[in-house]
KOLPA-528340 format. One record per residue (C-alpha): residue in three letters; x, y, z. Coordinates in pm, whole numbers, padded with zeros to 5 digits, always signed. Layout:
N
ALAXYZ/...
***
This chain:
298
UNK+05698+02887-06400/UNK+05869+02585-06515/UNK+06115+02350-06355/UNK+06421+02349-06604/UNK+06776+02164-06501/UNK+06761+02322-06185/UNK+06622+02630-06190/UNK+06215+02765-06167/UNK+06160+02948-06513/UNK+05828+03180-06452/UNK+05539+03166-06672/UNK+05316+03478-06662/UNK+04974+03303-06743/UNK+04763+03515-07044/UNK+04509+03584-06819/UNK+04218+03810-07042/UNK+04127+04101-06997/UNK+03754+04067-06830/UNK+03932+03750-06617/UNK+04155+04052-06483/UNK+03869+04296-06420/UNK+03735+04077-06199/UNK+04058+04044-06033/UNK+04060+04395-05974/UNK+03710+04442-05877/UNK+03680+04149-05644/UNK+04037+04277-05502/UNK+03890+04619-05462/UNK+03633+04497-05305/UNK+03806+04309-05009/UNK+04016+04667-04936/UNK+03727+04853-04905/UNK+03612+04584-04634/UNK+03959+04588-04500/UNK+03928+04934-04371/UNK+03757+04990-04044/UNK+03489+05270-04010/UNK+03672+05439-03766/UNK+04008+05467-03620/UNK+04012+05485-03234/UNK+04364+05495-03170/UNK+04495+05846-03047/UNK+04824+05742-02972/UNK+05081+05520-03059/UNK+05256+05398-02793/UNK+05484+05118-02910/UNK+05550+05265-03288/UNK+05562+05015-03522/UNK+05600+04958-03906/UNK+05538+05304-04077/UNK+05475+05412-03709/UNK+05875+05428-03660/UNK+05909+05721-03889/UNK+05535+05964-03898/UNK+05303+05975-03643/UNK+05003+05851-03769/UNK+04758+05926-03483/UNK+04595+06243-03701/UNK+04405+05913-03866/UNK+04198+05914-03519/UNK+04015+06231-03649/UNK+03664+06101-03770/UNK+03552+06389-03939/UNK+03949+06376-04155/UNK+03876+06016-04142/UNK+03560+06019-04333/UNK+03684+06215-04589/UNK+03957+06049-04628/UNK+03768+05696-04649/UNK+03535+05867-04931/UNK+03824+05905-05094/UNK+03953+05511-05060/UNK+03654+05427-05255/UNK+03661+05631-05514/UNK+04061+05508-05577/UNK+03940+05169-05525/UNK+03621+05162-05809/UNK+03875+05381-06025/UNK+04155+05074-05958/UNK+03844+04845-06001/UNK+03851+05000-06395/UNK+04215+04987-06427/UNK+04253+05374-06427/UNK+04561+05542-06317/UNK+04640+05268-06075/UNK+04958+05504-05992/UNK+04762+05666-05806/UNK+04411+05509-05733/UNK+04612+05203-05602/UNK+04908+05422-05452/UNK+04633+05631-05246/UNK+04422+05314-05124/UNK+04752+05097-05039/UNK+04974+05392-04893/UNK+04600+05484-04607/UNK+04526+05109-04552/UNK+04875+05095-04477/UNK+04895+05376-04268/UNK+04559+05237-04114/UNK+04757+04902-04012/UNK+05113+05044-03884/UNK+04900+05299-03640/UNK+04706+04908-03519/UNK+05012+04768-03461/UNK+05137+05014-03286/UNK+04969+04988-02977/UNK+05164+04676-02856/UNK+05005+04385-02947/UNK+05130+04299-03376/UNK+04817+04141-03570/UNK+04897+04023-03974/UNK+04520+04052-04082/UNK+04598+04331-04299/UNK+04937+04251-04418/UNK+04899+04023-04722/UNK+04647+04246-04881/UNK+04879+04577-04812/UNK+05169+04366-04986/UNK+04938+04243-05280/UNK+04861+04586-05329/UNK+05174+04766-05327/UNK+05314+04470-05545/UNK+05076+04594-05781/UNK+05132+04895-05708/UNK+05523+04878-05789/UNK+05443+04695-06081/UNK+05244+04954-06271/UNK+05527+05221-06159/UNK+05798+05003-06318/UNK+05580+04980-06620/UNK+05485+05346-06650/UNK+05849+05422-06621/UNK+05925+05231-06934/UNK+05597+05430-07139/UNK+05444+05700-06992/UNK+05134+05616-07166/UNK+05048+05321-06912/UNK+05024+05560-06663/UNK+04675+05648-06724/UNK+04563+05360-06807/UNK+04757+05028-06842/UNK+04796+04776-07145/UNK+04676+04408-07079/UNK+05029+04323-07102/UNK+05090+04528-06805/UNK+04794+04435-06595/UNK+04895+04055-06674/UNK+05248+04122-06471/UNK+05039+04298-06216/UNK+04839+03998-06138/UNK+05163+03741-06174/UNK+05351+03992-05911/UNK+05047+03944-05700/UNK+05041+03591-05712/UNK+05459+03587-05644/UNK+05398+03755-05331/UNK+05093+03562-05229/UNK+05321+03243-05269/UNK+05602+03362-05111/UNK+05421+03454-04793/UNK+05312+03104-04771/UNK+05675+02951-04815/UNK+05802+03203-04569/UNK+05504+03068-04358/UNK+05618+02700-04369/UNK+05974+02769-04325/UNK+05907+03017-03989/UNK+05704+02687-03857/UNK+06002+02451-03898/UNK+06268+02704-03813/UNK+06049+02847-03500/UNK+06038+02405-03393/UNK+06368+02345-03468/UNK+06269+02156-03769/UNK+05979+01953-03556/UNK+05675+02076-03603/UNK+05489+01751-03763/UNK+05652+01566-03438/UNK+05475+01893-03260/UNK+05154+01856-03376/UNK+04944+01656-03103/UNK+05055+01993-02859/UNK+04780+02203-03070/UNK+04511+02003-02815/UNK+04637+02274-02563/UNK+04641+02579-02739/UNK+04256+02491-02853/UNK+04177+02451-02506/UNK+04336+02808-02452/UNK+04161+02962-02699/UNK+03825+02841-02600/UNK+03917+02967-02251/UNK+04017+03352-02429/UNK+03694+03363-02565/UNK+03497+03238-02300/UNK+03737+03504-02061/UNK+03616+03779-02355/UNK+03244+03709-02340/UNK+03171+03518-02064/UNK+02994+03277-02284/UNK+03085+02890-02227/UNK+03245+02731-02540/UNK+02999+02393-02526/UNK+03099+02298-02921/UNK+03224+02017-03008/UNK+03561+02173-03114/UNK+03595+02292-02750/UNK+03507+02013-02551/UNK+03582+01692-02730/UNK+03810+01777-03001/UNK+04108+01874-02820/UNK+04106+01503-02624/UNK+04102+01341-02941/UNK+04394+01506-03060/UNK+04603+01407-02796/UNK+04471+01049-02767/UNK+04535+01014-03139/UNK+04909+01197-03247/UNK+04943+01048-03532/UNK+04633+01078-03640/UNK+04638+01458-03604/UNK+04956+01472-03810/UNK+04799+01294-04055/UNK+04550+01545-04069/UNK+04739+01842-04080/UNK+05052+01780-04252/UNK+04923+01843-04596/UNK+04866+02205-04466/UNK+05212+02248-04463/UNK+05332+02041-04777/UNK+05051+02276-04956/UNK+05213+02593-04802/UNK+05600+02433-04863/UNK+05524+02380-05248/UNK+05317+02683-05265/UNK+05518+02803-05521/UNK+05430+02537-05764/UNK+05096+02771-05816/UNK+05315+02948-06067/UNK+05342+02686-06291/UNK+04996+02751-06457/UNK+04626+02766-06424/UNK+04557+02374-06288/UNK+04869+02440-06042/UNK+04741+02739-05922/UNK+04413+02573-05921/UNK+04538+02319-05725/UNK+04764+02501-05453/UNK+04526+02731-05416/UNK+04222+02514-05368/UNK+04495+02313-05066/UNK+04545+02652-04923/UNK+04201+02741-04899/UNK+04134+02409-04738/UNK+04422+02443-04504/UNK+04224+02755-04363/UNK+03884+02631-04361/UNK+04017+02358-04136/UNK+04223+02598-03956/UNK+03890+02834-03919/UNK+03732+02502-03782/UNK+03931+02376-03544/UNK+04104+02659-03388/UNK+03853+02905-03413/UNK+04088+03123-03609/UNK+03994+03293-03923/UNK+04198+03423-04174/UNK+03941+03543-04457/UNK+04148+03821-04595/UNK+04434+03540-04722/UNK+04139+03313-04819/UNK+04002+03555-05071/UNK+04307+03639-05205/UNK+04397+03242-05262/UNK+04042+03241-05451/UNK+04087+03543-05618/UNK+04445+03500-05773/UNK+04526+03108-05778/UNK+04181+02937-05783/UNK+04018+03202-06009/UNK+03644+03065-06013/UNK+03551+03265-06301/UNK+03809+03132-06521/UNK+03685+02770-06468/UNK+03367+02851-06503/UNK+03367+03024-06819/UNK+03584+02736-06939/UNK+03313+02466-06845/UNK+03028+02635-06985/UNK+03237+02708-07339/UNK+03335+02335-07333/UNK+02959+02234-07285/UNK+02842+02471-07574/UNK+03146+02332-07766/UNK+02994+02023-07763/UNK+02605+02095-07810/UNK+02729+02282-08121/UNK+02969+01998-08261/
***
């Protein structure tokens, strides 16, 4: 992505073919954690999401369960390969899915799951576009198509972001920076919630001190955490190329590690996905070690 006159111009990066692999397998790898053991909802009393139109509740059967979690795995290591994503990926998105609408559907809403099932089906949607121009990608797709898989990914990763920064100034009336120092009292209430849950005193730092600080020091605090939300504002600047996505993504991921920190709240699915598609470790690393051999062999 590009900024031309006024307009964004996107730039799907070249990514290779083994740098995409391990996309997929690390990917993969966080649905298959993603997916709880067991489902112990047996009704669904305040439908929600895919919840408003089937009744999921038949996903509360362990013994259908089971088999039907066998089956997640096998469409995830096939996905993994980059076979027949149509349906490997279709099959492990459309039950983690499923899995998540029957959660939220029994009156509290949680997001854990929800940039992973939207990463997924915008890969999902890409290879279907793709197969419907050549039926031969359907079985298994050219790099060409894998590479719009991964820039679709990354799209949706940094749109959920910018939708994230704009719900925090619309939801404060455009003052949440001014806002800031008011954090001090929803760490004290979490500390209380999970001292309430396990009857376990919070004596941390982070509980006891930390929220004082922040409201004897406001402007310190926004000092602090502004970037968070300058990060998650120009998120989409990640689409620029590999050192922008390097860099937004590396903000991000600091963004939550302080957020895990502070507030005690983690976010780890988003935080792989920030690793996996913007930062891209093994990228860097395989350029390091060919610019070090580069240079032993000049």
């Amino acid at each position: 992505m590009r900024l031309t006159g006024s307009k964004f111009r996107e730039a799907t990066i070249p990514h290779a073919g083994w740098e995409m692999l391990v996309m997929r397998a690390v990917f993969a790898w966080l649905m298959w954690t993603m997916l709880p053991g067991d489902v112990p909802y047996a009704s669904q009393p305040v439908p929600n999401g895919l919840g408003w139109v089937f009744d999921l509740t038949w996903l509360a059967n362990p013994d259908l369960f089971g088999l039907l979690r066998i089956g997640y795995g096998v469409a995830l290591v096939a996905f993994a390969l980059g076979v027949v994503p149509l349906l490997s990926l279709g099959y492990a998105v459309g039950l983690i899915t499923a899995v998540g609408a029957l959660e939220n559907s029994q009156g509290a809403i949680g997001h854990h799951l929800q940039l992973v099932c939207l990463v997924g089906a915008a890969m999902w949607i890409s290879s279907l576009v793709s197969s419907r121009a050549d039926v031969r990608q359907v079985l298994r797709p050219s790099l060409a198509t894998n590479q719009t898989a991964v820039h679709w990914s990354k799209m949706i990763i940094v749109a959920s972001y910018v939708t994230s920064a704009c719900v925090k100034l619309i939801a404060s009336g455009g003052a949440w920076i001014v806002q800031l120092p008011d954090i001090s009292l929803q760490l004290i209430k979490t500390h209380a919630n999970v001292f309430y849950d396990t009857l376990i005193p919070q004596s941390g730092w982070a509980a006891t001190q930390l929220p004082y600080l922040i409201a004897e020091h406001p402007n310190l605090t926004r000092l602090f955490f502004t970037p968070g939300l300058i990060f998650e504002l120009g998120a989409l600047a990640a689409l620029w190329g590999r050192r922008s996505a390097l860099v937004v993504g590396g903000g991000l991921l600091l963004m939550h590690l302080l957020v895990r920190w502070v507030m005690n709240l983690s976010f780890s699915a988003h935080e792989w996905l920030l690793v996996i598609f913007l930062i891209n470790l093994p990228y860097w690393v395989w350029l390091g070690l060919r610019s070090i051999l580069d240079k032993k062999s000049a």
